[in-house]
MMTF fields as JSON, N, C-alpha, C and O atoms, coordinates in Angstrom:
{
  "mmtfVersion": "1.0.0",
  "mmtfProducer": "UNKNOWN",
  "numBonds": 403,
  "numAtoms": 404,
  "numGroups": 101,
  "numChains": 1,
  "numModels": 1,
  "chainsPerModel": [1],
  "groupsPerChain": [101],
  "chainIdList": ["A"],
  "bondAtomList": [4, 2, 8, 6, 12, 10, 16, 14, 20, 18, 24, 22, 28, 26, 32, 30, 36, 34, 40, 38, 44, 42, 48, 46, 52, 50, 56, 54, 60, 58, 64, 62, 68, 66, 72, 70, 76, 74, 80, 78, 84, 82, 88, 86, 92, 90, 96, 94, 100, 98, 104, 102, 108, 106, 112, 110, 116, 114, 120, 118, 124, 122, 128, 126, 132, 130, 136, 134, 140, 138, 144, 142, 148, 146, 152, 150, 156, 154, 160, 158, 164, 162, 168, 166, 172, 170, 176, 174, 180, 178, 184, 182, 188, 186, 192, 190, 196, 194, 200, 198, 204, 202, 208, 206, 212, 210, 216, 214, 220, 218, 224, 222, 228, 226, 232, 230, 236, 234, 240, 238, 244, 242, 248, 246, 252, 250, 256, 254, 260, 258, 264, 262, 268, 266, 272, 270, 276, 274, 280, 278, 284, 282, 288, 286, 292, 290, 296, 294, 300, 298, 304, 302, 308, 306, 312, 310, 316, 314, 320, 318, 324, 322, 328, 326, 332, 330, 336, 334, 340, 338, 344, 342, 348, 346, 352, 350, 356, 354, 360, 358, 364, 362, 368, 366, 372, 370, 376, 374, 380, 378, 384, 382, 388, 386, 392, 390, 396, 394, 400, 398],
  "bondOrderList": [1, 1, 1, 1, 1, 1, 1, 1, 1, 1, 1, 1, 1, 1, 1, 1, 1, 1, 1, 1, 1, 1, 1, 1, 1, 1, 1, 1, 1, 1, 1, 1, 1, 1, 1, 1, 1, 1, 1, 1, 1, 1, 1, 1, 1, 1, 1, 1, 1, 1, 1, 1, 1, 1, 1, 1, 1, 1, 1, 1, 1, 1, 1, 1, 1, 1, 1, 1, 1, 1, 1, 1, 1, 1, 1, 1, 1, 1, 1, 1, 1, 1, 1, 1, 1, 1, 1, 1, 1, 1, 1, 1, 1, 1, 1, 1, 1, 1, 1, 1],
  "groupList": [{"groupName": "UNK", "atomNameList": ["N", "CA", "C", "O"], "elementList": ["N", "C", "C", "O"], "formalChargeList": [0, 0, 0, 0], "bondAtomList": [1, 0, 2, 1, 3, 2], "bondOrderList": [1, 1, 2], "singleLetterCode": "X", "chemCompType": "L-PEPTIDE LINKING"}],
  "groupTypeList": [0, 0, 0, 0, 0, 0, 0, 0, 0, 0, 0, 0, 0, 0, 0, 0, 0, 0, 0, 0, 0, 0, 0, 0, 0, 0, 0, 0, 0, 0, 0, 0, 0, 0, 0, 0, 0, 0, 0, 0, 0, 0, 0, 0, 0, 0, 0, 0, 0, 0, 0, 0, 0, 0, 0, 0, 0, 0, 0, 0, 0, 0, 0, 0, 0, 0, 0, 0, 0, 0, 0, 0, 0, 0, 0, 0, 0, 0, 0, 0, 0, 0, 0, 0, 0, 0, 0, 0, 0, 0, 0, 0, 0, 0, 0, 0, 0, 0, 0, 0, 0],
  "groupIdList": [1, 2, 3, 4, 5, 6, 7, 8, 9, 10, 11, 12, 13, 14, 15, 16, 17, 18, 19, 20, 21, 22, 23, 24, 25, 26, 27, 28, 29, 30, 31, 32, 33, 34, 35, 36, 37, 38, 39, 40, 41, 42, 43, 44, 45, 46, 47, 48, 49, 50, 51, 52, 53, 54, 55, 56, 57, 58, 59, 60, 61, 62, 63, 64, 65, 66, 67, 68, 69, 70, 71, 72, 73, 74, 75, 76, 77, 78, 79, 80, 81, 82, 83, 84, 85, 86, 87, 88, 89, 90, 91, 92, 93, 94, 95, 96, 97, 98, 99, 100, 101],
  "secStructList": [7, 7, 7, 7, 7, 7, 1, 1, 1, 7, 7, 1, 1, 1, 7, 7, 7, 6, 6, 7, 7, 7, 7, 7, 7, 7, 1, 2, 2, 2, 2, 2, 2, 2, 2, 2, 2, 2, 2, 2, 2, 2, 7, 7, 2, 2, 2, 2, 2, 2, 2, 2, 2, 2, 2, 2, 2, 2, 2, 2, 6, 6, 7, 2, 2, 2, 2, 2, 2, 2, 2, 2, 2, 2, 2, 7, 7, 2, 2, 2, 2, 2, 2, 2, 2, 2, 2, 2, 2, 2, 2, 2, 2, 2, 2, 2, 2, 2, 2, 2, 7],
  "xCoordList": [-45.262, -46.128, -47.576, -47.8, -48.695, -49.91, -50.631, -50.176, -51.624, -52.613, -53.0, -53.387, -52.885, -53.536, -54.784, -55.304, -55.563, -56.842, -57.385, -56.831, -58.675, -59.814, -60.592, -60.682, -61.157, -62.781, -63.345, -63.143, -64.024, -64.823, -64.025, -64.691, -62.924, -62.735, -62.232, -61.574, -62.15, -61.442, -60.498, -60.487, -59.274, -58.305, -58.503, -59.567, -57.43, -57.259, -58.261, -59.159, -57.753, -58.495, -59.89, -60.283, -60.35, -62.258, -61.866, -62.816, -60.671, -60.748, -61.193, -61.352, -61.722, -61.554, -60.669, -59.871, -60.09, -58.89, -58.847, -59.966, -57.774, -57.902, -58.359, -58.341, -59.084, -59.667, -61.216, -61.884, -61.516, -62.718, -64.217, -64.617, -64.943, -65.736, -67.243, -68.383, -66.857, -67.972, -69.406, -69.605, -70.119, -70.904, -72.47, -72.575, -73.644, -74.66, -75.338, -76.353, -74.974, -75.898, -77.051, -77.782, -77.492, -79.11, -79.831, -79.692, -80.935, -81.494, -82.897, -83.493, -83.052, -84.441, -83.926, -84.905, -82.584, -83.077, -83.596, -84.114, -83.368, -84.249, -85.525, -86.15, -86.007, -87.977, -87.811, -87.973, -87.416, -87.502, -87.524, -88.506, -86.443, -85.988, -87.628, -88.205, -88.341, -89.029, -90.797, -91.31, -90.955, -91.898, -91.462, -92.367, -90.393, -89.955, -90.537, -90.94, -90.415, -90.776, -91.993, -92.488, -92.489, -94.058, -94.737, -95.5, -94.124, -94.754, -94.505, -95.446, -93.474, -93.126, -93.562, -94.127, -93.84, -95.171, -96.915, -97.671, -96.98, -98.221, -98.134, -98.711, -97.768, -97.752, -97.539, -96.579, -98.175, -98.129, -97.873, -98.295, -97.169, -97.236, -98.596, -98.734, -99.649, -100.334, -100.922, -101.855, -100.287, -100.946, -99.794, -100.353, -98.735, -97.506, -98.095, -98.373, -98.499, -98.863, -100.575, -100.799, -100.989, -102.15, -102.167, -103.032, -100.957, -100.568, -99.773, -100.473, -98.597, -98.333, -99.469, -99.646, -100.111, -100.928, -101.969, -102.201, -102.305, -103.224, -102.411, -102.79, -100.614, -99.759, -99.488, -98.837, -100.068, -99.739, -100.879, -100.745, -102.172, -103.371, -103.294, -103.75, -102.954, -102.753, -101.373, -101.35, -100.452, -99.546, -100.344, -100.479, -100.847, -101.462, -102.34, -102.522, -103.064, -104.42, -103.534, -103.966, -102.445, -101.492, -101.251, -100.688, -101.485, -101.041, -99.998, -99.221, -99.165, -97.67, -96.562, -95.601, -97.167, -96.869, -96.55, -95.488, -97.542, -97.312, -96.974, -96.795, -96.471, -95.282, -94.335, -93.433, -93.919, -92.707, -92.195, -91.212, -93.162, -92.82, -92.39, -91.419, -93.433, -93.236, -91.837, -91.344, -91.41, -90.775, -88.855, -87.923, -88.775, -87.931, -87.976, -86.881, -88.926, -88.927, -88.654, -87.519, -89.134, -88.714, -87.366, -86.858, -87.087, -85.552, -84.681, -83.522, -84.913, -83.93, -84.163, -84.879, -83.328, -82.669, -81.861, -80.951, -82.313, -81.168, -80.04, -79.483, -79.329, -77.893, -77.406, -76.354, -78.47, -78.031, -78.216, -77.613, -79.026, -79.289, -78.404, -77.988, -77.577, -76.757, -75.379, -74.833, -74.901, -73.537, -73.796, -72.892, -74.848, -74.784, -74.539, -74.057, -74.86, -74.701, -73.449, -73.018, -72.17, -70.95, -70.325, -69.144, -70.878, -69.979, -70.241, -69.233, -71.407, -71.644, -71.008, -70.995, -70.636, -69.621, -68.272, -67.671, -67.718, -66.077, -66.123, -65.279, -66.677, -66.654, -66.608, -65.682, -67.699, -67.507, -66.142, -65.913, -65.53, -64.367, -62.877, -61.976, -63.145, -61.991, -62.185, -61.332, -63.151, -63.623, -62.89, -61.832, -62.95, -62.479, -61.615, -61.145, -60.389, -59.222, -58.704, -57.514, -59.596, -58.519, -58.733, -57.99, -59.627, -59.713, -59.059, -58.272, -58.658, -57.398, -55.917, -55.235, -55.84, -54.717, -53.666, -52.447],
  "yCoordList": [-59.617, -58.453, -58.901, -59.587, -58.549, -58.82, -58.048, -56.947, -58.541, -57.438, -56.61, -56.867, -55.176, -54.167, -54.535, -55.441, -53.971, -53.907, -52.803, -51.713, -53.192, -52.378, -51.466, -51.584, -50.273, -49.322, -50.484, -50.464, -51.422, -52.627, -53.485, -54.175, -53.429, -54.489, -55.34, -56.058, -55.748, -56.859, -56.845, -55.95, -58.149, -58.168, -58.093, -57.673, -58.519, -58.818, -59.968, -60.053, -60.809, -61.96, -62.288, -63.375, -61.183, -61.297, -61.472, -61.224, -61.859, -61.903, -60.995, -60.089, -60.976, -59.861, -59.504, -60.422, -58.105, -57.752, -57.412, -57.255, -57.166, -57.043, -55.979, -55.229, -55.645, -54.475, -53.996, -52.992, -55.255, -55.062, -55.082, -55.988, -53.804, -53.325, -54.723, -54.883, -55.065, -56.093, -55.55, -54.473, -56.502, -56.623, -56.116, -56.195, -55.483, -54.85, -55.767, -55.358, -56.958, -57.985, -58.268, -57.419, -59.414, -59.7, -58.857, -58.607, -58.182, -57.005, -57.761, -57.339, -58.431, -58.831, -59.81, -60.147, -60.134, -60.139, -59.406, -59.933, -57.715, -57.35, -57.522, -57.565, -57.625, -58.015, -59.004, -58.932, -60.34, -61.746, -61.812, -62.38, -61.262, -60.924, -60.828, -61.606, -59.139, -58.384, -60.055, -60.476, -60.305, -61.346, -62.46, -63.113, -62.608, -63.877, -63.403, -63.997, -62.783, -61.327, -61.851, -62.765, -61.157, -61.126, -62.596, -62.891, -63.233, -64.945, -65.468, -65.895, -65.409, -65.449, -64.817, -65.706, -63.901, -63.079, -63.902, -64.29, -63.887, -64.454, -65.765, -65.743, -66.571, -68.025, -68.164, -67.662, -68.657, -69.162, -70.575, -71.41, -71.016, -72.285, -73.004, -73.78, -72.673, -73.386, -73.525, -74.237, -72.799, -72.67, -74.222, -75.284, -74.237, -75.252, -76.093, -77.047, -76.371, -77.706, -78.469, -79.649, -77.86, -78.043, -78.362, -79.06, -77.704, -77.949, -79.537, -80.54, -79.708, -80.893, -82.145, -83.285, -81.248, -82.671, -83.357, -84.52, -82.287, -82.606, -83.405, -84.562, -83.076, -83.579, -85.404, -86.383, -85.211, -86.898, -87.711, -88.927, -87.127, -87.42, -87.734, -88.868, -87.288, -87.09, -88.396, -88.866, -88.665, -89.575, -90.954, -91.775, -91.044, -92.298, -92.447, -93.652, -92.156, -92.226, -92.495, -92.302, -92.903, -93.305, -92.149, -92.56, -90.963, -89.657, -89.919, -89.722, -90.616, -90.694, -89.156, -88.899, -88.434, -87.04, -86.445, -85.879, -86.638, -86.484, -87.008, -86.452, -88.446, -89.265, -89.216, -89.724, -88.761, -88.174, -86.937, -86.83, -86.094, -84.638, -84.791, -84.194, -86.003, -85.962, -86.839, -86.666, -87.704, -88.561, -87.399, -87.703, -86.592, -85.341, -84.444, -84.199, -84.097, -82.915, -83.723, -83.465, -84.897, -85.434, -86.238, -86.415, -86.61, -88.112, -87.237, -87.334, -86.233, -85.848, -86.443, -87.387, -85.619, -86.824, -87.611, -87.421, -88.721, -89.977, -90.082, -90.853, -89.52, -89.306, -88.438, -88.502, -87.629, -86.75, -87.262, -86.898, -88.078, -88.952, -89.643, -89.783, -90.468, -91.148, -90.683, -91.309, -89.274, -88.559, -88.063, -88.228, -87.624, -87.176, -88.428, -88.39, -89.279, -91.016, -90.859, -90.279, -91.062, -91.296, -90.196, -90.367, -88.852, -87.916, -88.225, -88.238, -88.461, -88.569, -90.247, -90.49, -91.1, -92.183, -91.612, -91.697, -90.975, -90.49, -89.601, -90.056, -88.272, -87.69, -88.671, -88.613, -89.364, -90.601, -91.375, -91.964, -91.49, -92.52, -91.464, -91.769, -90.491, -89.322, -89.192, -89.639, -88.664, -88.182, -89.369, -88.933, -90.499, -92.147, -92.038, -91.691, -92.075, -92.008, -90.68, -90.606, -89.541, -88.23, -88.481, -87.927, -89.209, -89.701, -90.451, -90.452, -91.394, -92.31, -91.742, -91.825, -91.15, -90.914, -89.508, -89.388],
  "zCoordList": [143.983, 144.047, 143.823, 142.825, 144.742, 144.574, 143.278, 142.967, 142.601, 141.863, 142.713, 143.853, 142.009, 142.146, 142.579, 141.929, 143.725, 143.579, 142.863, 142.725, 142.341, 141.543, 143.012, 144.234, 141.582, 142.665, 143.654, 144.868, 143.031, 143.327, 144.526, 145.298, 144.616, 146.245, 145.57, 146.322, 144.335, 144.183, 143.249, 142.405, 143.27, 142.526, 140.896, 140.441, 140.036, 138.454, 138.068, 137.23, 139.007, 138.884, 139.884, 140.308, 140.04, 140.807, 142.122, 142.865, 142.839, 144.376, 144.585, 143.767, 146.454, 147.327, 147.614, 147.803, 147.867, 148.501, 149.632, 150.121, 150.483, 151.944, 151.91, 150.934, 153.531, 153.678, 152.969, 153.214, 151.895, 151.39, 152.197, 152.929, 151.847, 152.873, 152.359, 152.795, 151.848, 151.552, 150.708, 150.147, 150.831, 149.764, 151.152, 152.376, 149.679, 150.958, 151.766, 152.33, 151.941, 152.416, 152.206, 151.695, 152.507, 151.585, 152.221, 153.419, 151.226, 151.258, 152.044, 153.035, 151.611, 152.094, 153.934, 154.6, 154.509, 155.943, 157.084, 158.068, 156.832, 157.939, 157.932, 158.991, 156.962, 156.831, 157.437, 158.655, 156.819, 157.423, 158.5, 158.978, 159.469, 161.183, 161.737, 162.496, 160.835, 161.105, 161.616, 162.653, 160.222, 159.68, 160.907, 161.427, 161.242, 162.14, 163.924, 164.924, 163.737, 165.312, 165.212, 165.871, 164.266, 164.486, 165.061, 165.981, 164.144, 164.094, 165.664, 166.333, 166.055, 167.285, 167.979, 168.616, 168.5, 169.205, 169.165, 170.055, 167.868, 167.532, 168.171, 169.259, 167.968, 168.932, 170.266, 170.851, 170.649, 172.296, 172.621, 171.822, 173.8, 173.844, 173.561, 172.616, 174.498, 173.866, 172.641, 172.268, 172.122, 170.082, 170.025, 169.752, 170.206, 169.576, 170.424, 169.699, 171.606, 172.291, 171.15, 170.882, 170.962, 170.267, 168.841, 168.312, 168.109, 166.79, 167.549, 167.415, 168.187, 168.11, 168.378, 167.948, 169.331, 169.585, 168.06, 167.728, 167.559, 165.556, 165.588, 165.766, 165.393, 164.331, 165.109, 164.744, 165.881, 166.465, 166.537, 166.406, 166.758, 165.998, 164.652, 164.504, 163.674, 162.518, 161.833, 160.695, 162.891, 162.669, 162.788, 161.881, 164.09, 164.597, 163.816, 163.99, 163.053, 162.04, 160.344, 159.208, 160.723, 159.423, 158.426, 157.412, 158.417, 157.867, 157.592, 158.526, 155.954, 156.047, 156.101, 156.826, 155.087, 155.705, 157.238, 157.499, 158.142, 159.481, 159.949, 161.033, 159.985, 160.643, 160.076, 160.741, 158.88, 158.602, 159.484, 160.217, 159.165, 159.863, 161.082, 161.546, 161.975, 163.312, 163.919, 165.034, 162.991, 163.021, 162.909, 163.654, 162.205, 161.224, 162.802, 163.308, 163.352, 164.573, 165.294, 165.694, 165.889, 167.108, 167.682, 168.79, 166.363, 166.154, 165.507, 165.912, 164.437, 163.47, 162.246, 161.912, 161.569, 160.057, 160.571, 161.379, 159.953, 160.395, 160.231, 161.012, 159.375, 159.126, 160.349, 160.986, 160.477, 161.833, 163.103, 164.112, 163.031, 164.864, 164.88, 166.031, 163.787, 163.197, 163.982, 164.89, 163.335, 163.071, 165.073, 165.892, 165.351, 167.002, 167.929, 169.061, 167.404, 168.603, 168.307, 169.303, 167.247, 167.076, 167.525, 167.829, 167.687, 168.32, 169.876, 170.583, 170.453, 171.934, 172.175, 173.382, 171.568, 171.949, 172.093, 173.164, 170.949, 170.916, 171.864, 172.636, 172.536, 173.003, 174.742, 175.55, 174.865, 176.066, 175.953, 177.009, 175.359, 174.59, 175.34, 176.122, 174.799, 174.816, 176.282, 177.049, 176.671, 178.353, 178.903, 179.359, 179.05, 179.691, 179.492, 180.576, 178.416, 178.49, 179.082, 179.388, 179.277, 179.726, 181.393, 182.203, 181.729, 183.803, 183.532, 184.478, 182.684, 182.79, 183.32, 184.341, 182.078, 182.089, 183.266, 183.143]
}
């Protein structure tokens, strides 16, 4: 026999129970959405072509900050340029053996 669920949605022991209508969701994402809209409106390509171009000005002039940044937007994190080369080999690997076979 399961616990009873509680008023609250959840079991004896703090689970959720089935059918639980959930929780109000973070209160503050429709602003963010809202704030994210805007910003996006406000920019134009050429605003981002012009910001990249500072930020590579700004690399080449030894800015270690901005050759980080630029280095992070353009390559990735390395663990992640890393983990995407070993999935795009296995994925090549798997593809070769399935025309094989």
């Amino acid at each position: 026999m399961s616990p009873s669920p509680s008023p609250n949605g959840r079991d004896a022991r703090g689970r959720f129970t089935p059918n639980n209508a959930g929780g109000p969701g973070n209160p503050h994402a429709a602003k963010v959405g809202r704030l994210r809209s805007a910003l996006l409106n406000a920019v134009t390509e050429d605003d981002m072509a012009a910001v990249a171009e500072r930020l590579v000005e700004m690399a080449r002039s030894g800015d270690l900050p901005a050759i980080r940044e630029l280095l992070l937007r353009v390559l990735g994190r390395p663990l992640e340029a890393d983990l995407l080369e070993r999935i795009e080999r296995l994925e090549a690997s798997l593809g070769s053996r399935a025309g094989a076979a």
